[in-house]
N, C-alpha and C positions, 0 to 999 in steps of 0.2 A: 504494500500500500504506500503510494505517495501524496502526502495530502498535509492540509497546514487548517489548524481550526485559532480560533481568537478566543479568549479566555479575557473578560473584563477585568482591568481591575481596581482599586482601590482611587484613583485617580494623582498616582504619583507611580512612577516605576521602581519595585520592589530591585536594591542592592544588593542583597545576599539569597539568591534565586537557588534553589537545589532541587533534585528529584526526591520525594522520599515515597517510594511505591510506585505509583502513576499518577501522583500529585505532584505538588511544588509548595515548597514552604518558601517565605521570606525571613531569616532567623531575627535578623534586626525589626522588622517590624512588628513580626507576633502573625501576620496572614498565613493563611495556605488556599493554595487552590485545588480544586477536585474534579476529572474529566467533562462533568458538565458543565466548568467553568463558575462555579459561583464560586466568592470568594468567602474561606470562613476563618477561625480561630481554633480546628482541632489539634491544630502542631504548627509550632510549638505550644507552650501554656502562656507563655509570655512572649513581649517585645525583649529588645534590649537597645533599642536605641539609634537614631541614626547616625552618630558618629560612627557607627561601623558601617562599612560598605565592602568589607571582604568573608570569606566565609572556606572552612576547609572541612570535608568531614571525611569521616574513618571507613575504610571497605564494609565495614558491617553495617555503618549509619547508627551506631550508638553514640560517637563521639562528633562535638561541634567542635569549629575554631570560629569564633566569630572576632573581626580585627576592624581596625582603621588601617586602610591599604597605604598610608602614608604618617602612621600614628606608632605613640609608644607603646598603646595600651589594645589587648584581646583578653577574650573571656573564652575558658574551658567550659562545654555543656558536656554535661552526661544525659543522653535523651531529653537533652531543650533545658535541663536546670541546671544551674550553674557550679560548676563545678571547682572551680579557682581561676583566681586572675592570672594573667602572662604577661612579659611585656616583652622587650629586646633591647639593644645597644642603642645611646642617645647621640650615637654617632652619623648626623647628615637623616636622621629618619624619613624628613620629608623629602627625599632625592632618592627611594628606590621603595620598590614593594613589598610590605612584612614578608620574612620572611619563617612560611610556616605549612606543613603538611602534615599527613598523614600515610602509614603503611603498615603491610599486613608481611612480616617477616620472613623467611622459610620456614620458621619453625610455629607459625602459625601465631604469633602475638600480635596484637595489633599496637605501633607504637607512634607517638608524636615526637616530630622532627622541626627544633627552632635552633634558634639563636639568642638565647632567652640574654646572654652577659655581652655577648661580642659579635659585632658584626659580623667576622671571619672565625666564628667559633659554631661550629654545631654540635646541637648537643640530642642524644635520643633518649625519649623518657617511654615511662609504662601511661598512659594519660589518667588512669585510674587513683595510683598511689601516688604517680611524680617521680615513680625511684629512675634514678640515673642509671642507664646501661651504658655510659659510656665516661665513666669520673675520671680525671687526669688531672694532674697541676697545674694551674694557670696563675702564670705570672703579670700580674697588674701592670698596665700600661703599655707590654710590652705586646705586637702585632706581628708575627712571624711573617706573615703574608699582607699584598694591602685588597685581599679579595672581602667582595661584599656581596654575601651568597643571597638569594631572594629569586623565585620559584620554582620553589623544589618540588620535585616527584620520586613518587620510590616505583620503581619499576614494579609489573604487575604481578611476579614472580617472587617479589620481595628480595631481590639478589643484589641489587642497585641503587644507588639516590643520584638523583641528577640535579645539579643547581643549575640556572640557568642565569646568573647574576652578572656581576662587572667586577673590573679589577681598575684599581686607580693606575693612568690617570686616561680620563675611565673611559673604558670600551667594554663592550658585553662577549661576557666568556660563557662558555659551557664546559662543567667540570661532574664528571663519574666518580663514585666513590663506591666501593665493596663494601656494602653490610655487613656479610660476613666476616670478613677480615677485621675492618671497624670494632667490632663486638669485642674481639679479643685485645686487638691492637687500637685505642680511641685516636693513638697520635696521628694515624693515619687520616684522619678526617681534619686536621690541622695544617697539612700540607698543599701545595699545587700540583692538583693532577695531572697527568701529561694526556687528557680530555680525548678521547681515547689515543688520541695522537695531537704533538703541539699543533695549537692553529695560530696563525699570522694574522688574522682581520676579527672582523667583530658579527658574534652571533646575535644574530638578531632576535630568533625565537628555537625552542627545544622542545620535544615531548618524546614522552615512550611510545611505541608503537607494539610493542609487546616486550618480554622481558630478555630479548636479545636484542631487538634494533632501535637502534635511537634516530627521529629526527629530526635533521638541522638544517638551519637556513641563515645562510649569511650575506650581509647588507656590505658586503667591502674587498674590492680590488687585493689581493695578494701576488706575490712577486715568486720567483723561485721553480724548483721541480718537486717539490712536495706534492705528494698528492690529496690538498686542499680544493675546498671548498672554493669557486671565485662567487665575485660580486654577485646577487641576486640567482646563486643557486640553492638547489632544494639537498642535502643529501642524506641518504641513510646508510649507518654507520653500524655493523653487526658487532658487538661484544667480541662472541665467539671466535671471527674471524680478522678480530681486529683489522677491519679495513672496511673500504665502504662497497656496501651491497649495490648500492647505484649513487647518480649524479644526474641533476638534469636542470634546466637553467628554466626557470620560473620569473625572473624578470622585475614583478612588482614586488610591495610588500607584502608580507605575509602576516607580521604584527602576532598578535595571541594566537596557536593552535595545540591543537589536543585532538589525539586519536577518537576515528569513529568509526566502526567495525574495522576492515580493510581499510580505509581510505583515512584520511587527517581532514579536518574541519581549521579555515582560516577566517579568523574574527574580524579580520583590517578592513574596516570601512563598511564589510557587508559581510555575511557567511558565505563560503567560500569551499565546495569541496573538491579535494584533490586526491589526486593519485600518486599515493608516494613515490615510485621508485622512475615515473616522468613528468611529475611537476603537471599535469593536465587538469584542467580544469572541469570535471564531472557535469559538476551543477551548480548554480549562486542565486540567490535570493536578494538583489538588489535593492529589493523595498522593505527589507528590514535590515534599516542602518546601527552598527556595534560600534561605532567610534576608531579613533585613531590608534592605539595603542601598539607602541612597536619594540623599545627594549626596556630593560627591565630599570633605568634608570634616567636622569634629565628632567622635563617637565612633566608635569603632574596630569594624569589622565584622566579620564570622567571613568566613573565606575562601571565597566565591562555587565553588562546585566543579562547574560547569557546563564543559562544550564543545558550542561548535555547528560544527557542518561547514562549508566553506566552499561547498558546494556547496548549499546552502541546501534540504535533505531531511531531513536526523537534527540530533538536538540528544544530549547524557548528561546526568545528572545523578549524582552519587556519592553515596554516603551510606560508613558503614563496612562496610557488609556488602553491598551489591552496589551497580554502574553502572547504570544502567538508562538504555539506550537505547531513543529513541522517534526511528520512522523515519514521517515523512508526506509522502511521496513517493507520486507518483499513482500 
């Protein structure tokens, strides 16, 4: 089925937009919506405010992150009730986007991934108790790296974290880290990764595509015989084979994307679906405008007011006056 229904709503477009079932909650507002589009108050129990306009939740959907995408301050839910405050490093806050996730381990825990002391410091918690699986010495003041990690994913295998952040002085990196290794070794998450291989220009945007391939897109001319990424290519980069599974030159922006079934979904200006491994353009939906939003750093964006399912068939999109959901499920 290919089809797009409107869902009314509250007459302001909801910030922190999620799937939870075949509905959509807003966490900051307190709404939710339900297939036949009314809008109600079953989930969450509460608002929490619109100074948040970010939102992260856990594979299970028991745990929230609700944030200010350019603030100090997020609040932990455990199913919509508040679970404890967060914050992160008061270093440049309003110049890059909290950063903060969620993932579901190998060994099956589900855990939260911030930065709760240091910009260039991640840290993995149980989100439940808080306990630190990843404790090490941290010496005050002192910055090993000048990385400023901020949109992270854990791979869907739980094998991986991807940050998709910048490094002063600043251009947008994308750096891999082993979970696994991590766990044992935390220093390891303290370091510059060699992202699966060094890159020379700057990435523009990153996602999982499952929990071998990663993809990248980069906005910048590089020099050399590496086998980089050039200006306005698309590429996917397999773990396993350390190298890239394809390359294909895509041309415009891509801005925010995130896997959807087979194919990557691009937020830049309009939704946008592609085909990973040649940059082609599937299908776009023109008349539901997503904003400009292109690295994870610089000026300050309007809040992305999108959800995609996690079952990789529907996507929303909000504006103030209706949701519109588009389902492209066969």
């Amino acid at each position: 089925m290919r089809a797009e229904e409107r869902w009314p709503t509250t007459g302001q477009a909801p910030q922190t937009l999620v799937w939870q079932g075949n509905g959509l909650v807003d966490w900051a507002s307190g709404y939710s919506w339900y297939p036949d589009g009314r809008p109600g108050t079953g989930a969450p129990l509460q608002g929490y405010g619109d100074i948040y306009n970010g939102v992260a939740v856990s594979p299970s959907g028991r745990y929230q992150v609700v944030y200010a995408e350019y603030g100090l301050d997020a609040i932990l839910l455990d199913q919509g009730e508040e679970l404890r405050a967060l914050t992160r490093d008061d270093d440049d806050p309003d110049a890059f986007f909290y950063p903060v996730t969620f993932g579901r381990l190998t060994d099956g825990r589900e855990v939260l991934v911030h930065c709760p002391e240091r910009r260039d410091r991640l840290e993995i918690e149980l989100p439940a108790t808080g306990e630190r699986l990843t404790t090490r010495a941290l010496e005050p003041g002192v910055y090993p790296t000048d990385m400023y990690h901020s949109r992270l994913e854990v791979s869907p295998g739980g094998r991986w974290l991807l940050s998709a952040g910048w490094v002063w002085h600043p251009a947008g990196v994308a750096q891999v880290f082993d979970l696994d290794v991590a766990l044992t070794d935390p220093v390891t998450l303290d370091a510059i990764q060699p992202y699966p291989e060094p890159v020379g220009h700057e990435v523009e945007s990153a996602c999982w595509l499952d929990d071998d391939r990663l993809a990248v897109f980069s906005i910048s001319t590089t020099a050399g015989s590496r086998p980089e990424l050039s200006n306005g290519e698309l590429g996917v980069w397999s773990m396993e084979a350390a190298g890239w599974a394809s390359k294909a030159s895509y041309g415009e922006h891509v801005g925010t994307m995130t896997r959807f079934g087979d194919h990557l979904l691009s937020f830049h200006e309009y939704p946008k679906l592609l085909e990973p491994a040649t940059g082609a353009v599937v299908e776009a939906w023109p008349h539901l405008p997503t904003g400009e939003r292109m690295l994870a750093y610089g000026w300050q964006y309007e809040p992305l007011t999108v959800a995609v399912h996690p079952d990789g068939t529907r996507f929303a999109v909000a504006s103030d006056e209706f949701i519109t959901v588009v389902d492209w499920s066969e």
